[in-house]
ROMINU-84611 format. One record per residue (C-alpha): residue number from 1; residue in one letter; x, y, z. Coordinates in nm, 2 decimals. Layout:
   zaza   timar       px       py       pz
    NUM       a        X        Y        Z
...
# end
This chain:
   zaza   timar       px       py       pz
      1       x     4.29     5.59    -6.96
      2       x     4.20     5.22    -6.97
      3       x     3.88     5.14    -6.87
      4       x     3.79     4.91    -6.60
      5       x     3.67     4.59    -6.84
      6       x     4.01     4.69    -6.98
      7       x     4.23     4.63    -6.67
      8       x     4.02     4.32    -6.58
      9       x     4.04     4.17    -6.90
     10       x     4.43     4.23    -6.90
     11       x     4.46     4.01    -6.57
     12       x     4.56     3.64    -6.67
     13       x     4.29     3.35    -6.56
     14       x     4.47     3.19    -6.27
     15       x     4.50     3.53    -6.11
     16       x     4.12     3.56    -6.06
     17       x     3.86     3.50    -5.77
     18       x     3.73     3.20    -5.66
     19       x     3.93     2.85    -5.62
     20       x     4.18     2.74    -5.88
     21       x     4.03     2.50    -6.13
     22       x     4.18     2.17    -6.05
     23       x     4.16     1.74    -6.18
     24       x     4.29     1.65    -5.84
     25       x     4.08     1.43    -5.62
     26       x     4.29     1.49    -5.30
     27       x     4.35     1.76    -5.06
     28       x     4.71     1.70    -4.91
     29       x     4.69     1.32    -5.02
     30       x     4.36     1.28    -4.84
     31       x     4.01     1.19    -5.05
     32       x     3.77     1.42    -5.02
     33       x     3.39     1.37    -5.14
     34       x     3.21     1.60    -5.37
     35       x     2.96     1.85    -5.22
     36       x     2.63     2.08    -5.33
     37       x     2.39     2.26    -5.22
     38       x     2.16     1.98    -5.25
     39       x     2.31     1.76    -4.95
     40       x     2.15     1.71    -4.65
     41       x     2.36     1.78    -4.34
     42       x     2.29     1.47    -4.12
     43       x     2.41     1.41    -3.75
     44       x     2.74     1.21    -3.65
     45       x     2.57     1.05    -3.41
     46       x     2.20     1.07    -3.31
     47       x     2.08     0.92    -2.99
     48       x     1.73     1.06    -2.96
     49       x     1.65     0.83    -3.28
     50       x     1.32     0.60    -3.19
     51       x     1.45     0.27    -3.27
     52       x     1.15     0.13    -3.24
     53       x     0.85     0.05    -3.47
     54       x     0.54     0.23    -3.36
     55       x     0.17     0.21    -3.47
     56       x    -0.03     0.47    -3.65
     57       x     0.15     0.43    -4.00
     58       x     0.50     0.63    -3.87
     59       x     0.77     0.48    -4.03
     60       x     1.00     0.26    -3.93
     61       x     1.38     0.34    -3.83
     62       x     1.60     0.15    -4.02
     63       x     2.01     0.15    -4.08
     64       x     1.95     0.23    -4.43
     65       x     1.71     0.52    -4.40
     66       x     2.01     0.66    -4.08
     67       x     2.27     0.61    -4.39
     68       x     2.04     0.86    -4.66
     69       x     2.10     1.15    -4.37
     70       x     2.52     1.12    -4.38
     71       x     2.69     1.40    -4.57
     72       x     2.78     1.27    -4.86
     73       x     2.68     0.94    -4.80
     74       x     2.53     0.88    -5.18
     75       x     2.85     1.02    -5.40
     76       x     3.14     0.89    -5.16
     77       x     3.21     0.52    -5.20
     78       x     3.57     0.56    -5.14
     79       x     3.47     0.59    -4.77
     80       x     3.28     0.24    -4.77
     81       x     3.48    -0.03    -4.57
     82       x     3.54    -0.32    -4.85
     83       x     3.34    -0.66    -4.67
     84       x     3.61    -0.88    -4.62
     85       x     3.35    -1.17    -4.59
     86       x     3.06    -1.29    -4.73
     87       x     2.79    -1.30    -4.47
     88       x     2.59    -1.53    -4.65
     89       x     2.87    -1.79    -4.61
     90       x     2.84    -1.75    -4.20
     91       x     2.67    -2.02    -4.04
     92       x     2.63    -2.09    -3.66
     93       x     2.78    -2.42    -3.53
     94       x     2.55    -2.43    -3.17
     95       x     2.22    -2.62    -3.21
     96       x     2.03    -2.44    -2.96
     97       x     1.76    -2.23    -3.18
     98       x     1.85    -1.84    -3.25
     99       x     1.65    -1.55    -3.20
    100       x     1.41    -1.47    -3.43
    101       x     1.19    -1.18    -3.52
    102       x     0.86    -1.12    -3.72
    103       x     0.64    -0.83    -3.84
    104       x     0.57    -0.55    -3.56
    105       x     0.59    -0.71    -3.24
    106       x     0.92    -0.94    -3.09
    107       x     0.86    -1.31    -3.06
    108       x     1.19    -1.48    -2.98
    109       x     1.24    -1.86    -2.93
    110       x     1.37    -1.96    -2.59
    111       x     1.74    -2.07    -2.58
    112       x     1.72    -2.36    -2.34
    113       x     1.46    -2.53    -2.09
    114       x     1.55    -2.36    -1.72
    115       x     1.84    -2.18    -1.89
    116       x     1.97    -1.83    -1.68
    117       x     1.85    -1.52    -1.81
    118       x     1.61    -1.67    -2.10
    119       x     1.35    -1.42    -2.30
    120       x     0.97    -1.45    -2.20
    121       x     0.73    -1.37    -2.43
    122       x     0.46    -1.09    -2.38
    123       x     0.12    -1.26    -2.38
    124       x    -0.02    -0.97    -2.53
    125       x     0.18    -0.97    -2.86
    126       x     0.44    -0.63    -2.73
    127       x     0.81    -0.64    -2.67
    128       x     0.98    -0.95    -2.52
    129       x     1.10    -0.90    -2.14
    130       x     1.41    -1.10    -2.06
    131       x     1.36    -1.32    -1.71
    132       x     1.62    -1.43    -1.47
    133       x     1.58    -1.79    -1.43
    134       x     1.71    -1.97    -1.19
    135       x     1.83    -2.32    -1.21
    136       x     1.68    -2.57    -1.40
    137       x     1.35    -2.69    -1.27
    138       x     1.32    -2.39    -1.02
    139       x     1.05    -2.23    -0.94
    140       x     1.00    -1.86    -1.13
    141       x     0.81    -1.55    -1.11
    142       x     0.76    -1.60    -1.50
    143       x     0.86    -1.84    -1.72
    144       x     0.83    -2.16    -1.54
    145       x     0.63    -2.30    -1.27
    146       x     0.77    -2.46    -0.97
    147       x     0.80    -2.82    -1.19
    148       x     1.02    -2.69    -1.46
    149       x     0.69    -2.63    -1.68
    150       x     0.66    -2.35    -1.88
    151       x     0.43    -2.11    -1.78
    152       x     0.31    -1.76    -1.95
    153       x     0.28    -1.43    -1.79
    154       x    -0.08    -1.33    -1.68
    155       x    -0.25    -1.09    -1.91
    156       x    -0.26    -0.75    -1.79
    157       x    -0.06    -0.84    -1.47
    158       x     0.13    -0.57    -1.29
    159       x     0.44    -0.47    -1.46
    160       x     0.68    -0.39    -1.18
    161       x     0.79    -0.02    -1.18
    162       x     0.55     0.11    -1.40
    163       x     0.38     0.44    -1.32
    164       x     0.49     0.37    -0.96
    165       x     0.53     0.72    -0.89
    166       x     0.17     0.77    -1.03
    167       x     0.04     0.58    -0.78
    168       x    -0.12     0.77    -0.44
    169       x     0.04     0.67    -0.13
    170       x    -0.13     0.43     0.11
    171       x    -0.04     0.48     0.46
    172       x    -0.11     0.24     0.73
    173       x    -0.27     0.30     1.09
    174       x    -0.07     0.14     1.35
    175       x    -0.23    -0.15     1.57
    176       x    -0.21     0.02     1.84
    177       x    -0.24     0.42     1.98
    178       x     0.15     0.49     2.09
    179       x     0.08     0.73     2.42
    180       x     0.29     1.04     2.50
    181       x     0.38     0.86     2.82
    182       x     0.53     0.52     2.67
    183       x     0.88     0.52     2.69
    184       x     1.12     0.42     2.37
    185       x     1.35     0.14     2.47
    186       x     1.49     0.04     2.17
    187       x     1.43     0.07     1.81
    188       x     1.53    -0.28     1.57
    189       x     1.48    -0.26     1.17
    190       x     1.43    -0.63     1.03
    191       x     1.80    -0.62     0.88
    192       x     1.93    -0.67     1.25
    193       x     1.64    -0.90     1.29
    194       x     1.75    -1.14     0.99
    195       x     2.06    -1.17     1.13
    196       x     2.02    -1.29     1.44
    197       x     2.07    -1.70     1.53
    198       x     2.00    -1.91     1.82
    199       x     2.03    -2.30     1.80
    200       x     1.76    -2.49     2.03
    201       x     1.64    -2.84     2.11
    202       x     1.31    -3.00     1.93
    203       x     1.18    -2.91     2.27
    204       x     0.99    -3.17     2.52
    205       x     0.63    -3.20     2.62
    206       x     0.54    -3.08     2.98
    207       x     0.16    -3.19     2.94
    208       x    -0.15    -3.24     2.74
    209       x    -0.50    -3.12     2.74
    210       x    -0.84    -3.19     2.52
    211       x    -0.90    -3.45     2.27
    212       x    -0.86    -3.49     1.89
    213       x    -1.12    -3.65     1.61
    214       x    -0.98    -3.84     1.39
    215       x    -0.97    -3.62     1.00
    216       x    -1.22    -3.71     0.69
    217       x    -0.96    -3.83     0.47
    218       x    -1.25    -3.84     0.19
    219       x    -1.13    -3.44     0.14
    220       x    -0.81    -3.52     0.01
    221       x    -0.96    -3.69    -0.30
    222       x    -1.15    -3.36    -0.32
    223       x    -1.13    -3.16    -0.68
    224       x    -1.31    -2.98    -0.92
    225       x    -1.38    -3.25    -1.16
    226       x    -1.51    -3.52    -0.86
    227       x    -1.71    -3.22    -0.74
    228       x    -1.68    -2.92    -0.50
    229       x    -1.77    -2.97    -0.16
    230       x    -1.95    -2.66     0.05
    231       x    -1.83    -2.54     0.33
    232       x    -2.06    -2.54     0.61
    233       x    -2.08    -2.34     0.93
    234       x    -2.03    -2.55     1.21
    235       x    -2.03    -2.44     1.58
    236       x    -1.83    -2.57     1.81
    237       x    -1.65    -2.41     2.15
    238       x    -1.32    -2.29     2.04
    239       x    -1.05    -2.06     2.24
    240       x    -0.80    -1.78     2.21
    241       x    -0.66    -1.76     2.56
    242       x    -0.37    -1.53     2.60
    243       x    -0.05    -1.63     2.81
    244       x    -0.13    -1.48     3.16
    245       x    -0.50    -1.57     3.19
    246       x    -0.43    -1.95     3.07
    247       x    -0.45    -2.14     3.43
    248       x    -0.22    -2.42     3.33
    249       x     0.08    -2.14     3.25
    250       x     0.02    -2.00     3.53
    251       x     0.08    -2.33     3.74
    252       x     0.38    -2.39     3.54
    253       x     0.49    -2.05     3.61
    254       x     0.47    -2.09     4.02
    255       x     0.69    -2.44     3.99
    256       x     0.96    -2.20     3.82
    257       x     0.94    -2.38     3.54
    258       x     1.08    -2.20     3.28
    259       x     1.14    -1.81     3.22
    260       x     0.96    -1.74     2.88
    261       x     0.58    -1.83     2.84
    262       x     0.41    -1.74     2.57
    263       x     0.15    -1.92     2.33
    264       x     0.23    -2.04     1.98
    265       x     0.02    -1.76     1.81
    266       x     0.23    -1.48     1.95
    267       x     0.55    -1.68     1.93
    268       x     0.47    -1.77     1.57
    269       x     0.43    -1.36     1.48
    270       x     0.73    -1.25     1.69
    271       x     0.98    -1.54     1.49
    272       x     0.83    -1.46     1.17
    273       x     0.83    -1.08     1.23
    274       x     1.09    -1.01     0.95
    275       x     0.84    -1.13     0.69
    276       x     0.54    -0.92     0.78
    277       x     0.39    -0.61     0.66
    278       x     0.06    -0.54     0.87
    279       x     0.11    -0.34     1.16
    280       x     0.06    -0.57     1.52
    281       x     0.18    -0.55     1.88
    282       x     0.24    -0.80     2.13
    283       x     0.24    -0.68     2.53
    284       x     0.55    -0.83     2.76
    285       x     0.49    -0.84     3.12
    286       x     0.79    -0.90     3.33
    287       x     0.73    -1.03     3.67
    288       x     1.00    -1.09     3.89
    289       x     1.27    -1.29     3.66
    290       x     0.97    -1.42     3.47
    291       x     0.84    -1.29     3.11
    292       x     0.49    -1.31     2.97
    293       x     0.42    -1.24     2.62
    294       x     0.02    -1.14     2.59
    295       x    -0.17    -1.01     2.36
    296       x    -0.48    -0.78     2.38
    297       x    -0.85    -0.86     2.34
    298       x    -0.95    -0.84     1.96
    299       x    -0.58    -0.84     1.86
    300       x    -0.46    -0.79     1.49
    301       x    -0.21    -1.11     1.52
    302       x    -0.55    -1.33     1.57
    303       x    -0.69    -1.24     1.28
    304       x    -0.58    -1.41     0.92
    305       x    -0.49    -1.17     0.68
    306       x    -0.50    -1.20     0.32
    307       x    -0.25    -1.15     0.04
    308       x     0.00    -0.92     0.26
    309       x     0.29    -0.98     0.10
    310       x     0.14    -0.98    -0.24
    311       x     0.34    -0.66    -0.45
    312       x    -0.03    -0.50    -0.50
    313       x    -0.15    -0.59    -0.17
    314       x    -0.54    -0.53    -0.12
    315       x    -0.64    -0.20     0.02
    316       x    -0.98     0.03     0.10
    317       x    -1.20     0.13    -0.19
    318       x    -1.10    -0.17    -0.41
    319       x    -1.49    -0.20    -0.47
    320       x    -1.51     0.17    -0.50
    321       x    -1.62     0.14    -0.08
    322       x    -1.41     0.19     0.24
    323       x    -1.60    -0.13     0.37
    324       x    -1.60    -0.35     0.02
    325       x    -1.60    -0.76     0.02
    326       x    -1.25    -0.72    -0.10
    327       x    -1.06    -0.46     0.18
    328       x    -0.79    -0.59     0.40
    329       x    -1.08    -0.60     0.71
    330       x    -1.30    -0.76     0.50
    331       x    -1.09    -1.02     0.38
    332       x    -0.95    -1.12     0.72
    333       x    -1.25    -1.12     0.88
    334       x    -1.38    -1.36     0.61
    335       x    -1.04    -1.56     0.61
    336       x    -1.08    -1.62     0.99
    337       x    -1.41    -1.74     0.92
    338       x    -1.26    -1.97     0.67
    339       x    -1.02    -2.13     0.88
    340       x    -1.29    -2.19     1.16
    341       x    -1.51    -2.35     1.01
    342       x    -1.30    -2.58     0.77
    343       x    -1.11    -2.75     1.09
    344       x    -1.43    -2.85     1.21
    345       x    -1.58    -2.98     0.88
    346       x    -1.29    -3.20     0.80
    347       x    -1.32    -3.41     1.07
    348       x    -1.50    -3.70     1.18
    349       x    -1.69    -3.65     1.48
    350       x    -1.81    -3.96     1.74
    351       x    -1.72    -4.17     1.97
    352       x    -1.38    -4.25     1.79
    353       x    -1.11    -3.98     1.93
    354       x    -0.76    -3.96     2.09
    355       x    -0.85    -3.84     2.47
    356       x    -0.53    -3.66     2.61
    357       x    -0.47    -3.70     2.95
    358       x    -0.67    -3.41     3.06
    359       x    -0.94    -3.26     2.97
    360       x    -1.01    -2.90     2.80
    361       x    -0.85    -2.63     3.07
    362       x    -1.08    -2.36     2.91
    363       x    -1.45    -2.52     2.85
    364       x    -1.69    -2.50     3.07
    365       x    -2.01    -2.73     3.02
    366       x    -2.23    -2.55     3.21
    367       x    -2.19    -2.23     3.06
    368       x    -2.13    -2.36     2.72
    369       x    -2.45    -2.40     2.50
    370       x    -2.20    -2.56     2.21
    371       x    -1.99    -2.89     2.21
    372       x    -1.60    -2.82     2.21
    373       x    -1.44    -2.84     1.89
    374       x    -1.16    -3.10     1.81
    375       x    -0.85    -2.94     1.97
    376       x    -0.55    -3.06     2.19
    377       x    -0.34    -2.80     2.36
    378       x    -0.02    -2.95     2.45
    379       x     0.24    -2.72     2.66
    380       x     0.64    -2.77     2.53
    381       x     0.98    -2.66     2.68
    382       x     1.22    -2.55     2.50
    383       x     1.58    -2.42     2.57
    384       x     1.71    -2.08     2.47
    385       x     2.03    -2.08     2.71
    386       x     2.38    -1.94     2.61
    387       x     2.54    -2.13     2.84
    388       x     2.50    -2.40     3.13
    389       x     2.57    -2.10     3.43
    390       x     2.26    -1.91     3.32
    391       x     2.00    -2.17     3.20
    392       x     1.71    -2.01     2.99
    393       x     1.39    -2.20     2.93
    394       x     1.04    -2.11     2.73
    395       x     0.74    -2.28     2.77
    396       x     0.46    -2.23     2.52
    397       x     0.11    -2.33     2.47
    398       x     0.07    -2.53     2.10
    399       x    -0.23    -2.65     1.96
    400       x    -0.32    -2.98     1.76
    401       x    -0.62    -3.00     1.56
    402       x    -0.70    -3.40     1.43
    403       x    -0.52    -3.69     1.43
    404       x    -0.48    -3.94     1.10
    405       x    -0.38    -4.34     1.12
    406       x    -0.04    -4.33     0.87
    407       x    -0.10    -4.56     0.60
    408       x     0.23    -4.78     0.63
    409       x     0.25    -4.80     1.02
    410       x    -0.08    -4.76     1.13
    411       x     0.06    -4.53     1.36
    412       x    -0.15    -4.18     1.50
    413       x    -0.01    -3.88     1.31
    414       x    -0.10    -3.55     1.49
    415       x    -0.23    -3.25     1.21
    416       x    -0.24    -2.90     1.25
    417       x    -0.55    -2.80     0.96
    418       x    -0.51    -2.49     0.81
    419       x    -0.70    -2.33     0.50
    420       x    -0.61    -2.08     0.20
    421       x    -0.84    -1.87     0.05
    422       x    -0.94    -1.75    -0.26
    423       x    -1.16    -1.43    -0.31
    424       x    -1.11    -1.30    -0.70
    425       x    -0.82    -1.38    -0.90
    426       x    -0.96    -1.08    -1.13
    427       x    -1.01    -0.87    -0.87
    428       x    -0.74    -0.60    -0.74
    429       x    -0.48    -0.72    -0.47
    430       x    -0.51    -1.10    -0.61
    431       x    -0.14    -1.08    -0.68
    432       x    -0.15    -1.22    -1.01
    433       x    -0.26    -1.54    -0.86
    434       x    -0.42    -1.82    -1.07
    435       x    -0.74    -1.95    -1.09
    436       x    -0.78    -2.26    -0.87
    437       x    -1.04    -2.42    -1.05
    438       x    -0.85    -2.44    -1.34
    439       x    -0.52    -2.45    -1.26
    440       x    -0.48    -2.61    -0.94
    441       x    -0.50    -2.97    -1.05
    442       x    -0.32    -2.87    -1.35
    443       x    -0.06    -2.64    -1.22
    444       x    -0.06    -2.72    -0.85
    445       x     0.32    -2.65    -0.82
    446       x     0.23    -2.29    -0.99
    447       x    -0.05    -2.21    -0.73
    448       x     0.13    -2.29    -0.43
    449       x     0.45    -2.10    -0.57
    450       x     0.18    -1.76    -0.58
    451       x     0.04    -1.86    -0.25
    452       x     0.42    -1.91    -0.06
    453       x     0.51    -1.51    -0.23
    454       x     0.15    -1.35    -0.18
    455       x     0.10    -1.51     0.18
    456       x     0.44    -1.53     0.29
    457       x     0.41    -1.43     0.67
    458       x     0.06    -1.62     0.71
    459       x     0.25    -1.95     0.55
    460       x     0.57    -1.91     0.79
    461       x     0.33    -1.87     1.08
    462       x     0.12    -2.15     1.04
    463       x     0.45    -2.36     0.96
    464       x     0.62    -2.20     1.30
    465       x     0.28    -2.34     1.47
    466       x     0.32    -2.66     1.38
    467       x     0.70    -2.73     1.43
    468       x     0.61    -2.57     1.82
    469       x     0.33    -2.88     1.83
    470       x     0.57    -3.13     1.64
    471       x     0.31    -3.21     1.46
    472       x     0.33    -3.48     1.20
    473       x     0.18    -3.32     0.89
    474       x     0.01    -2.97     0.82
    475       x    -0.31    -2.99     0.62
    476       x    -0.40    -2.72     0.42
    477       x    -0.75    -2.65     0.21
    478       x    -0.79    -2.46    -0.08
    479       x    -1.14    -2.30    -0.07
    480       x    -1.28    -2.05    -0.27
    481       x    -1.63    -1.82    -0.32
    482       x    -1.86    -1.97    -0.51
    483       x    -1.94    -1.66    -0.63
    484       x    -1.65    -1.41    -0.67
    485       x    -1.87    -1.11    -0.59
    486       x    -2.00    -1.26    -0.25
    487       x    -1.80    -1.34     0.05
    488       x    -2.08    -1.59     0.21
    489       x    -2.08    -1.87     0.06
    490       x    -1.78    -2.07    -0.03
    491       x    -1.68    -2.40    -0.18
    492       x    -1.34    -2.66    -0.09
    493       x    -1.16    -2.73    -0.42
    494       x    -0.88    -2.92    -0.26
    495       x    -0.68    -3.04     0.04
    496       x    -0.29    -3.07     0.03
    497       x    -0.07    -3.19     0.33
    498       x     0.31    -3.15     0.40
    499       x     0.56    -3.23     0.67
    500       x     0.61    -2.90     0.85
    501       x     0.99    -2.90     0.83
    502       x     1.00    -2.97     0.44
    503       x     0.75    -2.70     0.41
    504       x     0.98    -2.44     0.63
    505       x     1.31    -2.56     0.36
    506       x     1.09    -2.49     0.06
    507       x     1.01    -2.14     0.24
    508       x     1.37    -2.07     0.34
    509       x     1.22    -2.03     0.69
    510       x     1.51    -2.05     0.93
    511       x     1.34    -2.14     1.32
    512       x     1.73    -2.05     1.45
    513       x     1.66    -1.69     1.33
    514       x     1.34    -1.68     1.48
    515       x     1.44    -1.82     1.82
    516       x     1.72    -1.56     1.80
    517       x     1.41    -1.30     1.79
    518       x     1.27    -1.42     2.09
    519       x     1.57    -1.43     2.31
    520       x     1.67    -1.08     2.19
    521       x     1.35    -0.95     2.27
    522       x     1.34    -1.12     2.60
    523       x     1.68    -1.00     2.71
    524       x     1.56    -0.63     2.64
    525       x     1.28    -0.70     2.90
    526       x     1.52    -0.84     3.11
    527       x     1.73    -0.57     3.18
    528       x     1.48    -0.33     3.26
    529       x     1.29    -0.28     3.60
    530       x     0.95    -0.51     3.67
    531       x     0.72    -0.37     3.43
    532       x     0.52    -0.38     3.16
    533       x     0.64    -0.41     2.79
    534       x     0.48    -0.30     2.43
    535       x     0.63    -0.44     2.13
    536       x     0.49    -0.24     1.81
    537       x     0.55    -0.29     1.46
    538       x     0.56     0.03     1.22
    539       x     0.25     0.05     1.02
    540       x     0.45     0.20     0.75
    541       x     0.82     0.08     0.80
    542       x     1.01    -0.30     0.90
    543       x     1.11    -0.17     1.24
    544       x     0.99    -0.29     1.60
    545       x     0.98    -0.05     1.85
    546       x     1.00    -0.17     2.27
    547       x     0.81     0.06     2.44
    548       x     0.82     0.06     2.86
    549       x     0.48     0.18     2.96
    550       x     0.30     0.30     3.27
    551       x     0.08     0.05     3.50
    552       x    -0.30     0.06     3.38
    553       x    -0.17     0.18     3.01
    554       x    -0.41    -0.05     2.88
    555       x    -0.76    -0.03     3.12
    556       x    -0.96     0.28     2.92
    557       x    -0.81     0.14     2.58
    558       x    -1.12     0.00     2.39
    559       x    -1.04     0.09     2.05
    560       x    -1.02    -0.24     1.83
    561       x    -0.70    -0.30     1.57
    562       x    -0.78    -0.18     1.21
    563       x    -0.59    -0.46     0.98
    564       x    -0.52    -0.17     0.69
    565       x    -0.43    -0.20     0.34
    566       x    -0.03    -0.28     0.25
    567       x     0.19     0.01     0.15
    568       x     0.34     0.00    -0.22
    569       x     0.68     0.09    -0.10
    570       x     0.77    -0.25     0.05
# end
């Protein structure tokens, strides 16, 4: 019997295991690339690749370190795609400068002055952000100022959207303590708001009270370089009066006058309600076919608030205390100050003045130990009818604060004086603003641009104020600490003035939205029962609520309004 070698030896070669040897370098007329043990299997397609360069020596992904991990990538050029053109050859025909990119971090040139949807560079060397421009010369969150310039993000300002969720919640207290017994009329979120419209007249003048000194005009040529000028505490007799307790509305009110009365500080917050953040209240009183719009003693709408719009508002413990220099209480109580003070420095005080015809309805010289300040309260109509059969009219109290000769005419120009302040442009809740010594002579278009986003509702309101008045031009200071890291002293770097209606375009402030506020607000009241009215806005949310409350509601409330910090979420 043959042996097993035998029988295998016997068999012919082709017949034995294993593939066929073969020349052929196709299977079934397609290529196919030699293989070994010694080949890394790569990934078709990997999309959890880092494609970008990061420090601490790892290396860097490139396209020809992906190519080393194909199968068969370094013995199978029959799969490389023949270039059917010499790149070198290419050459671009546009002469705007291209893109370029050197050594770890991305620098790129920009593509056009003003151009949509340019590249900012990162001031601090990382990735370039792209920007959405606007048109040319506009003004930009980055990128350019409000004149066209260009202007570099802040280092370490707040990158939008980063470690948001991180962040703790900040809840606001509302103005005012909503009692079980208040009833809920009606409920309006400021989308219905901003969509309201109502046309009026420029109004008319009904009559005039007080007197007005004539303003310093010497603080106009105010800056850093000619020197900084202190502000000083002045006192003088100034008043708040709400809407019921003013004796002149009240005489108006008994002639059947008009049907609305309200005063241009409550107005203001109720037609610029859309825009604000802080939590207030206004109280409505209807009597008869009559509406009042008052306010309560020590309310948060008298107070000037600072930086509520910003993104990274101000808020409690930004000095590591619940009662720092640089909380939302703090700030508005020292912004208040502010504005006091600075209408009566700017002004020239004597025997030259503009006497209205009568005198101060609220001072009182024998209980008065101060002079009154320079203030002129002038009482305007204006009409809010639908239609000639049912005739609507509103009659508020405005205020004026100095009057100016024009320098062509000679004319008197009535001025409303306002003041912006600055606390720390370091500090937390600045809103990435700049610093005004440096940059507002400089960059004056840039400040302003911060001071119209972070101050939005404050700017609208004092803009509302002096459209109510008609008053010529709005004066606004600049002043700052003259020490970041104390509130009590503070310095005036400059004064700016501006036609209140070109102020209110460059705002996109519409007064037909606002007055379409106030008549919706009024008709709600109107349809009710004599009564008394609370308008709240949400401390946490843009909604108004109308609340119909019980008689005395208000007596055995003492508790002051909290202005509270701004909630991340809006």
């Amino acid at each position: 019997m043959a042996s097993l070698a035998d029988l295998i030896a016997a068999l012919p070669a082709e017949d034995g295991w294993g593939p066929p040897t073969t020349t052929e370098t196709t299977l079934n007329g397609v290529p196919y690339a030699p293989f070994s043990k010694g080949d890394k299997l790569g990934r078709m397609a990997d999309w959890t690749a880092d494609s970008k360069s990061e420090r601490g020596g790892r290396q860097q992904y490139q396209r020809n370190y992906r190519d080393q991990q194909i199968y068969g990538a370094g013995s199978a050029p029959v799969f490389a795609a023949p270039i059917a053109e010499d790149e070198s050859s290419f050459s671009i025909v546009s002469r705007e400068p291209t893109k370029t990119r050197y050594g770890r971090g991305a620098v790129f040139t920009r593509g056009g002055r003003g151009q949509r949807g340019g590249v900012r560079t990162d001031t601090r060397g990382g990735r370039a952000q792209p920007t959405t421009a606007g048109r040319r010369g506009g003004a930009q969150s980055y990128g350019y100022d409000s004149r066209g310039g260009r202007q570099s993000a802040p280092r370490g300002g707040r990158r939008f959207g980063w470690k948001d969720y991180d962040k703790p919640q900040r809840n606001r207290d509302a103005s005012i303590n909503v009692k079980p017994d208040w009833k809920l009329i009606e409920e309006i979120d400021f989308n219905r708001l901003a969509k309201l419209n109502l046309d009026t007249d420029e109004g008319e003048d009904m009559d005039s009270y007080g007197f007005l000194n004539y303003y310093d005009r010497s603080y106009d040529k105010t800056t850093v370089k000619s020197g900084e000028k202190r502000l000083t505490a002045i006192d003088r007799a100034t008043y708040n009066v709400t809407t019921s307790s003013d004796p002149v509305i009240q005489e108006l009110a008994e002639k059947d006058e008009a049907t609305i009365f309200a005063t241009d500080s409550i107005l203001s917050m109720l037609m610029c309600a859309p825009r604000s953040i802080y939590p207030w209240d206004i109280v409505i009183v209807r009597q008869g076919n009559k509406i009042f719009m008052d306010k309560r003693e020590n309310a948060a709408l008298d107070m000037v608030t600072v930086n509520e719009n910003a993104a990274d508002a101000p808020h409690e413990g930004a000095d590591g205390t619940k009662d720092g220099i640089n909380s939302p209480a703090a700030l508005a109580e020292e912004a208040t100050y502010i504005n006091h003070n600075f209408a009566n420095q700017v002004v020239v005080e004597g025997d030259s003045k503009v006497e209205m015809p009568h005198a101060n309805p609220f001072y009182n010289a024998a209980e008065e130990s101060e002079p009154p300040a320079s203030k002129a309260y002038k009482y305007r109509r204006f009409d809010l009818s639908l239609s000639e059969e049912e005739p609507m009219y509103l009659i508020v109290r405005t205020e004026l604060d100095a009057v100016q000769k024009n320098a062509i005419s000679g004319d008197d120009q009535h001025l409303t004086i306002k003041a912006l302040n600055e606390f720390d442009s370091k500090a937390q809740g600045s809103g990435g603003a700049l610093d005004w010594r440096t940059k507002l002579v400089s960059q004056r278009g840039a400040v302003v641009a911060t001071e119209m986003k972070n101050n939005s509702v404050k700017l609208a309101r004092w803009t509302v104020q002096s459209i109510l008045s008609k008053a010529d031009v709005m004066k606004v200071g600049f002043v700052s600490r003259a020490n970041p890291k104390s509130n009590d002293k503070h310095v005036i770097l400059g004064v700016i003035g501006w036609k209140p209606r070109d102020f209110a375009n460059q705002m996109n402030l519409s007064l037909s939205n606002g007055w379409g506020i106030v008549r919706t607000i009024a008709d709600m009241c109107l349809k009710r029962e004599e009564g008394k009215f609370v308008l709240v806005k949400d401390p946490n949310k843009s909604i108004l609520r109308l609340y119909e409350v019980p008689a005395g509601s208000f007596d055995d409330d003492d508790e002051e309004p909290v202005i509270v910090e701004a909630n991340d979420e809006e």
